[in-house]
C-alpha positions as CSV (number, residue, x, y, z in Angstrom):
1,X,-20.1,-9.7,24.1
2,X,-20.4,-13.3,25.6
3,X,-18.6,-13.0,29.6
4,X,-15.8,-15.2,30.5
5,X,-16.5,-17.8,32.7
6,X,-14.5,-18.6,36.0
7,X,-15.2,-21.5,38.2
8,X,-14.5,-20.6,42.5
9,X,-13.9,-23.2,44.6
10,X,-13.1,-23.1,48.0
11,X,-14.8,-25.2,51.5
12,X,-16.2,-22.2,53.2
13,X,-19.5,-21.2,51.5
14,X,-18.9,-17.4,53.2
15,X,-15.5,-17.3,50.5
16,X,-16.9,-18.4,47.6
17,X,-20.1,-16.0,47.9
18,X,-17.8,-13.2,48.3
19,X,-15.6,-14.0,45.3
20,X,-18.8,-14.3,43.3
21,X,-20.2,-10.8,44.4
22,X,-16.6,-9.8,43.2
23,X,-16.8,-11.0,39.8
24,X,-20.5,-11.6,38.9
25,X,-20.6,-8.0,36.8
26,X,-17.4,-9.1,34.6
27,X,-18.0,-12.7,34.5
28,X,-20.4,-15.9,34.6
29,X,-19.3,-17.5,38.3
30,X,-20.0,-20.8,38.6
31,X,-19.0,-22.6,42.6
32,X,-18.3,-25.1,44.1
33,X,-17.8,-25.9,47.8
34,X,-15.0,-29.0,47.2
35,X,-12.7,-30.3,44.8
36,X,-15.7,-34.0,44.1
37,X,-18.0,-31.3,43.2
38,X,-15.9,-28.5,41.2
39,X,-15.3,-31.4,38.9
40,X,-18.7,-32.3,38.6
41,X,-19.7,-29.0,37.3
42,X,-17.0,-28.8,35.0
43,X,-17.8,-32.0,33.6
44,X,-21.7,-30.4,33.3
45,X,-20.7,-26.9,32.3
46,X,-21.2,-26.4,28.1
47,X,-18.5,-24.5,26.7
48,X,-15.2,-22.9,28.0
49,X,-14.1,-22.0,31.4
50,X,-12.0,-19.8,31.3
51,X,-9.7,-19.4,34.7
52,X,-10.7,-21.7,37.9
53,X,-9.7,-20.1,41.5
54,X,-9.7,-22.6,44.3
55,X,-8.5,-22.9,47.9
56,X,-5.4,-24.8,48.7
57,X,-6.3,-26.5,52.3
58,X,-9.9,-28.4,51.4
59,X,-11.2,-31.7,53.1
60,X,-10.6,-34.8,51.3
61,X,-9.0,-33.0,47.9
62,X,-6.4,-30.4,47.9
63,X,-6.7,-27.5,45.6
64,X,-3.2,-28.8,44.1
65,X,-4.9,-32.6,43.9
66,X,-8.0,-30.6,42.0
67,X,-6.2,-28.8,40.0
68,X,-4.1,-31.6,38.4
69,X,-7.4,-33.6,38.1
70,X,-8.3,-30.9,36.2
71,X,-5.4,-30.4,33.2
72,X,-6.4,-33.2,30.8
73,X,-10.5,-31.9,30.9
74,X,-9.8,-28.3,30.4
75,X,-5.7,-27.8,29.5
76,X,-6.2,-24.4,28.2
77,X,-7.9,-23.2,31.6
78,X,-5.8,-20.5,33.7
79,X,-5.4,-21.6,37.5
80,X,-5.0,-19.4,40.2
81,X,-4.4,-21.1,44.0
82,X,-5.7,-19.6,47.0
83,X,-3.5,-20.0,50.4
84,X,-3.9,-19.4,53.8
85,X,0.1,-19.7,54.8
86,X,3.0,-19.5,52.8
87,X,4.1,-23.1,52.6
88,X,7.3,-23.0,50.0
89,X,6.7,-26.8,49.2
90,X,2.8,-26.4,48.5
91,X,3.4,-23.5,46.1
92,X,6.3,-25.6,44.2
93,X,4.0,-28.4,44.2
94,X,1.1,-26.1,43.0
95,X,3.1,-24.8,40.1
96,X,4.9,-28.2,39.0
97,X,1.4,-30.3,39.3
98,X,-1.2,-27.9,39.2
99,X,0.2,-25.4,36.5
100,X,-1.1,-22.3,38.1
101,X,-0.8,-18.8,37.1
102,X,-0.5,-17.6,40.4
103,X,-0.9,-17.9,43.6
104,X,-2.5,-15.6,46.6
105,X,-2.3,-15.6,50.3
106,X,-5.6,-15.7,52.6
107,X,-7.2,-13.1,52.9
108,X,-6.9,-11.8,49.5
109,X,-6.8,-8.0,48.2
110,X,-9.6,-7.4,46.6
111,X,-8.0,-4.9,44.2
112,X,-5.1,-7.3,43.4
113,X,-7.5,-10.7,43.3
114,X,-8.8,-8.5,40.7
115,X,-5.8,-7.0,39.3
116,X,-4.7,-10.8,38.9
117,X,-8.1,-12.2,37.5
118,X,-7.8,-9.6,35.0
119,X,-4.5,-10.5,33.6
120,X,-5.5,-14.3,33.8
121,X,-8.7,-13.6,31.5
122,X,-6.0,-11.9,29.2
123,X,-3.7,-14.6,29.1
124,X,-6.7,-17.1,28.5
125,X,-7.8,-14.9,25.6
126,X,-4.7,-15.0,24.0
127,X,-4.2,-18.6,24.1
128,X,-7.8,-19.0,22.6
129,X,-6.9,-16.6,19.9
130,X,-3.6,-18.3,19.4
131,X,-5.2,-21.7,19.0
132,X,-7.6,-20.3,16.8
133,X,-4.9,-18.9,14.4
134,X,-3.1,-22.5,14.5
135,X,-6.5,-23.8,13.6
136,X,-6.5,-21.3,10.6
137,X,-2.5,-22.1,9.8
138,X,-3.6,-26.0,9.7
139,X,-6.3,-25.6,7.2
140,X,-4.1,-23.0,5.3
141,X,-1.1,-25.9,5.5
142,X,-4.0,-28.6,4.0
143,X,-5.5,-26.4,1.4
144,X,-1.8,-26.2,-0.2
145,X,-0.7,-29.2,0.0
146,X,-4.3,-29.9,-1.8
147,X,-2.7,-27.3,-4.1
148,X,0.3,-29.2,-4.9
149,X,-1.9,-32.5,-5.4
150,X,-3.4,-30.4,-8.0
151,X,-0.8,-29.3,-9.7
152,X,0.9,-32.6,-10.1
153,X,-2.4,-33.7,-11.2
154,X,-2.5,-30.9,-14.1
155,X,1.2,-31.7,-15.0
156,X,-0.1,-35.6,-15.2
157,X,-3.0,-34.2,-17.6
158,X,-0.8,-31.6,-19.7
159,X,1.8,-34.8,-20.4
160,X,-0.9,-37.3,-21.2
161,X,-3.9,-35.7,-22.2
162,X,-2.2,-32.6,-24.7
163,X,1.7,-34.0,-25.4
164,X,0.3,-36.8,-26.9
165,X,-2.1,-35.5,-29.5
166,X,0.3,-32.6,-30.2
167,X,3.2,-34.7,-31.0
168,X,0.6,-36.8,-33.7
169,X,0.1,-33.8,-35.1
170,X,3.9,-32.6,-35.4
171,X,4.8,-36.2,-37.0
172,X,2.1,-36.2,-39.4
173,X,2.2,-32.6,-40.2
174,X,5.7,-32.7,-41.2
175,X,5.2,-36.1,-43.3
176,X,2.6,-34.0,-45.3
177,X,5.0,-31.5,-45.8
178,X,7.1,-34.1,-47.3
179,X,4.5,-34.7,-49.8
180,X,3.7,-33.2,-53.0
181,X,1.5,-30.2,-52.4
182,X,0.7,-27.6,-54.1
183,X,1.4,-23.3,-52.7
184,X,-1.9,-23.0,-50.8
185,X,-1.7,-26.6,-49.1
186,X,1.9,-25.9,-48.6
187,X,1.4,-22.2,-46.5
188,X,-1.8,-24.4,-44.5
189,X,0.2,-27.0,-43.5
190,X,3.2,-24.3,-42.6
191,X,0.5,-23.0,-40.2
192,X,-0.2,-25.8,-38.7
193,X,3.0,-26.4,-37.8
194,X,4.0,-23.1,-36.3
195,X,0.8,-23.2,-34.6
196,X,1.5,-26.5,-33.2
197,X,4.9,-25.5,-32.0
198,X,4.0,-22.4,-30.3
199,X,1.5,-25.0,-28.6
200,X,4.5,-27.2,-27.7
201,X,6.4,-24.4,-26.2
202,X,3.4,-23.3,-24.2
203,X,2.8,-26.9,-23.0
204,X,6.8,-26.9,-21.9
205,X,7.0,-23.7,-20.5
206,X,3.7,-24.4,-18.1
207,X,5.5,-28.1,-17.5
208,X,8.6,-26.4,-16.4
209,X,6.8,-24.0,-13.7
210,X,4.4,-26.6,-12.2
211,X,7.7,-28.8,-12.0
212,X,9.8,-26.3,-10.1
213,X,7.3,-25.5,-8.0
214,X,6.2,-28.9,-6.8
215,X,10.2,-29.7,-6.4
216,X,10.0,-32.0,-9.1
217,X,11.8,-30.0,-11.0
218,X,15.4,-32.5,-11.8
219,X,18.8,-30.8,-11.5
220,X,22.4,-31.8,-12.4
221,X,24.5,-29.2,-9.8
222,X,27.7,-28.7,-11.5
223,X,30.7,-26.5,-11.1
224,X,30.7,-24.8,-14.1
225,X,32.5,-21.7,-16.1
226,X,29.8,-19.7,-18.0
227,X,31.9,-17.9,-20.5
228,X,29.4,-17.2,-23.1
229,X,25.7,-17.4,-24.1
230,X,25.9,-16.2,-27.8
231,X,26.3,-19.9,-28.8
232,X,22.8,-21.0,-27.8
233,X,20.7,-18.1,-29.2
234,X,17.3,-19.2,-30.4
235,X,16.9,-18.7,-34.3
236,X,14.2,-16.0,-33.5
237,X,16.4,-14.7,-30.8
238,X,19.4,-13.7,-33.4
239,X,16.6,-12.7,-36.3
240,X,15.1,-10.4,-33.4
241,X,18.7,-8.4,-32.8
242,X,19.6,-8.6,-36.5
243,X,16.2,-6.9,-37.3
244,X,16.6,-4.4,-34.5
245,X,20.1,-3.9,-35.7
246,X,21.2,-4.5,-31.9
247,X,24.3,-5.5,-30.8
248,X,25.4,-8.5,-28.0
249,X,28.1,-7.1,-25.8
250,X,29.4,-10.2,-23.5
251,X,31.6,-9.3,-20.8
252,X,31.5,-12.9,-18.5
253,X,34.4,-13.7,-16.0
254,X,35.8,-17.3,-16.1
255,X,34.5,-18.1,-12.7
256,X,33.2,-21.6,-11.7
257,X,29.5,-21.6,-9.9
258,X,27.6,-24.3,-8.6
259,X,24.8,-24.6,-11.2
260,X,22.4,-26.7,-13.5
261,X,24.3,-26.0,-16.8
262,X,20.9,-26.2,-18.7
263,X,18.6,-24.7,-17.0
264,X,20.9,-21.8,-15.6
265,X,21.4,-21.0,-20.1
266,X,17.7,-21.2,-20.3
267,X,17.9,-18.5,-17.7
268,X,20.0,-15.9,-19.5
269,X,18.9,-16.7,-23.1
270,X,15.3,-15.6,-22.1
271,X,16.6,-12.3,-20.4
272,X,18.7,-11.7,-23.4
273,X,15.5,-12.3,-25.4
274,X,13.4,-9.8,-23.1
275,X,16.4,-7.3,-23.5
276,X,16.4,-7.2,-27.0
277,X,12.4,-7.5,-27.5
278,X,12.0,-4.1,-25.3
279,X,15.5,-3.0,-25.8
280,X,15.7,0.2,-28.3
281,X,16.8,-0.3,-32.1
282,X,20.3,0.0,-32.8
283,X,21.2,-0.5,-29.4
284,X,23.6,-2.8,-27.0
285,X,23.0,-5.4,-25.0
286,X,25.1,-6.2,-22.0
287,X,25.6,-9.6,-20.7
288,X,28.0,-9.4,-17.8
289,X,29.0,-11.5,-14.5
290,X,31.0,-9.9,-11.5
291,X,31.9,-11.1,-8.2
292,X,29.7,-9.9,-5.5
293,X,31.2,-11.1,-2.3
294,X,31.0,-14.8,-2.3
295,X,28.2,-14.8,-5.6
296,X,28.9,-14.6,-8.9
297,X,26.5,-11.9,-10.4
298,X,25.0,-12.5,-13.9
299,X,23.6,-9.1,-15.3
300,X,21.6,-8.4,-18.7
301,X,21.3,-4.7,-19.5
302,X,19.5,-3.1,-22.5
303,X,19.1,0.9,-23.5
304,X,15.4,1.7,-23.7
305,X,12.5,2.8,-21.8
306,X,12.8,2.1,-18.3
307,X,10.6,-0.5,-16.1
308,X,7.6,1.3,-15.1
309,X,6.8,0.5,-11.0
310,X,2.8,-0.4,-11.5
311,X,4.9,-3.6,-14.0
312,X,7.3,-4.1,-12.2
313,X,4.9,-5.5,-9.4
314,X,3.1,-7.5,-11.5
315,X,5.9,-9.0,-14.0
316,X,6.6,-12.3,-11.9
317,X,3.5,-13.3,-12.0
318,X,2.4,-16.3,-14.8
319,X,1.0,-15.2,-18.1
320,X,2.0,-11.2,-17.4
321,X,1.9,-9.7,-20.8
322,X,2.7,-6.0,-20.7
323,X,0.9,-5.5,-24.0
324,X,-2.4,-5.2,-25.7
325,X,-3.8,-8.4,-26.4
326,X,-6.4,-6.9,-28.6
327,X,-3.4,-5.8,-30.8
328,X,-1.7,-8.7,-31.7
329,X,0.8,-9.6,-28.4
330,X,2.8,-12.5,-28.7
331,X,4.5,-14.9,-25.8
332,X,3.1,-16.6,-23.2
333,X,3.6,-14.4,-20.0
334,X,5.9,-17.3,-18.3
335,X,9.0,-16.2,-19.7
336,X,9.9,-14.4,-16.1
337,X,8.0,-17.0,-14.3
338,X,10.0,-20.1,-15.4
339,X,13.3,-17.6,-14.9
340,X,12.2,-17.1,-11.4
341,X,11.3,-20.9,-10.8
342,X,14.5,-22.2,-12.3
343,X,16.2,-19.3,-9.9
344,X,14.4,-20.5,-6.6
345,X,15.8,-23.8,-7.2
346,X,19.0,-22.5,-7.1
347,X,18.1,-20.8,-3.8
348,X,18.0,-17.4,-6.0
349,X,16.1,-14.5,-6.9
350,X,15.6,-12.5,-10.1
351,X,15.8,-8.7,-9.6
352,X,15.2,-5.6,-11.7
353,X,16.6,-2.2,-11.6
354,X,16.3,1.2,-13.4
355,X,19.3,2.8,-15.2
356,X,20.1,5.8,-17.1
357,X,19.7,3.9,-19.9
358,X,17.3,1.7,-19.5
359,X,16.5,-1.5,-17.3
360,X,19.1,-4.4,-15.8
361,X,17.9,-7.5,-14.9
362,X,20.7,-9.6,-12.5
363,X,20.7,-12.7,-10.3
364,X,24.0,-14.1,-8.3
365,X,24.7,-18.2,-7.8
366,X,27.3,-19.4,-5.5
367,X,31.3,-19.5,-6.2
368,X,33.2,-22.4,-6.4
């Protein structure tokens, strides 16, 4: 372990001896026998010095005139002051100017000089430590904002470099759909298409989460009403209950919230979707809001298997699938994501909990 290094200063050669016999086994002592020359071997020292101890009453510098020379060469050096009266005035001045730790009165304890080098090495060692974590904070801070650089860069690329082709081969899929073709053509250029829309949704969905998260996300804050959801249900949404023989149960209080009309439906259509995908055949679905406090509460409830814990740690996180992808799993994984994106924006959170029955999902926006 490298030793801390203190610098002793002090006119009388028979005081700084003794203070290096004193500290020599602990520490690297460097002297000096005046303030002219303590500076000159600072200024030829390599590497840190850790605490400086000098004499107040010195010919032609004080140890208060030293010590201040001292603050913009080494700043993050502890000073103690040595003192052979207690002059009120030189100690203010000492502290004010000189920024010392403490100071001690001629002659010294040798248990409490070292009691009070000790604690100065300490303090010294925490502020290197500190600086060192700010250091660490700093790159952390650059290496994200390189991260958000990034990601506007890979939205920039998803827009230009895949939206483009993909909507030239929407348009000129469905004008050969148009055309006369016979069965086999027909079911090929179906595929195509479906295949190309799932790729548009994907391409939307990962737009979406970069936006929000690099606060480019747009949003029109309203005072708004939500008093249903059943009106917006995707086409595969209201196949999916029908073939599940589920049932939408809405239960929504004609409260106004401050929200984004469009994103906030976005919101609860995909929970709704996630309730019925999981939720048991022949079951309900409740989609309810209640006051809590000064928040309106929006909850979707299904009956089925509940939300195991090892999931439910990992189901915010992008491109989660809770299923076999050797067996056929559909969706992108973002579903939760985008929910919790569009959420943050709104300064809220999505949270699960386990029922009886099965699992409720809820988040709460501000009342009018």
């Amino acid at each position: 372990m490298t030793k801390h290094t203190i610098l002793c200063v002090d006119d009388e050669i028979d005081n700084v001896d003794a203070l290096e016999r004193l500290f020599r086994k602990k520490y690297t002592v460097l002297k000096a026998t005046s303030g002219k020359e303590a500076l000159a071997v600072l200024d030829e020292h390599r590497g840190p010095v850790a605490l400086i101890i000098t004499d107040q009453r010195m010919p032609e510098m004080t140890g208060v005139e030293f010590l201040e020379k001292t603050l913009e060469s080494h700043p993050e050096t502890v000073r103690i002051l040595l003192t052979g009266y207690t002059d009120l005035e030189s100690v203010i001045m000492a502290v004010n100017k000189g920024q010392i730790f403490r100071y001690l009165t001629k002659p010294w304890d040798p248990t409490d000089l070292s009691n009070t080098v000790e604690h100065a090495i300490e303090r010294f060692a925490l502020g290197q430590e500190l600086k060192q974590k700010n250091q660490e904070l700093a790159r952390a801070l650059e290496e994200l904002k390189s991260l958000d650089v990034a990601k506007s860069n890979f939205m920039i690329l998803i827009n230009h470099e895949l939206k483009t082709p993909l909507t030239s081969i929407l348009s000129f899929s469905s004008l050969l759909a148009e055309s006369k073709l016979n069965d086999e053509d027909k079911l090929m250029v179906n595929r195509i298409m479906k295949s190309a829309d799932r790729l548009k949704t994907l391409v939307d969905d990962v737009l979406l989460v970069v936006r929000a998260e690099t606060n480019q996300l747009k949003i029109d804050m309203q005072q708004v009403a939500f008093t249903q959801f059943d009106e917006a249900l995707s086409k595969e949404v209201v196949d999916l209950i029908a073939k599940k023989q589920q049932k939408l149960v809405s239960k929504l209080e004609p409260l106004a919230v401050h929200a984004d009309v469009r994103l906030i439906k976005q919101v609860m259509l995909r929970l709704i979707h996630n309730a019925a995908k999981f939720g048991n055949d022949g079951s309900e679905i409740h989609v309810e809001s209640l006051k809590s406090g000064s928040n309106l509460r929006f909850v979707v409830s299904n009956m089925g298997p509940q939300l195991p814990s090892s999931v439910s740690d990992k189901i915010m996180k992008p491109f989660y699938i809770d299923e076999d992808v050797m067996h056929h799993s559909t969706g992108t994984g973002l579903g939760l994501t985008i929910c919790q994106s569009i959420l943050k924006s709104h300064s809220s959170t999505l949270q699960f909990k386990n029922t009886a029955q099965g699992v409720m999902v809820f988040f709460e926006l501000p009342l009018v």
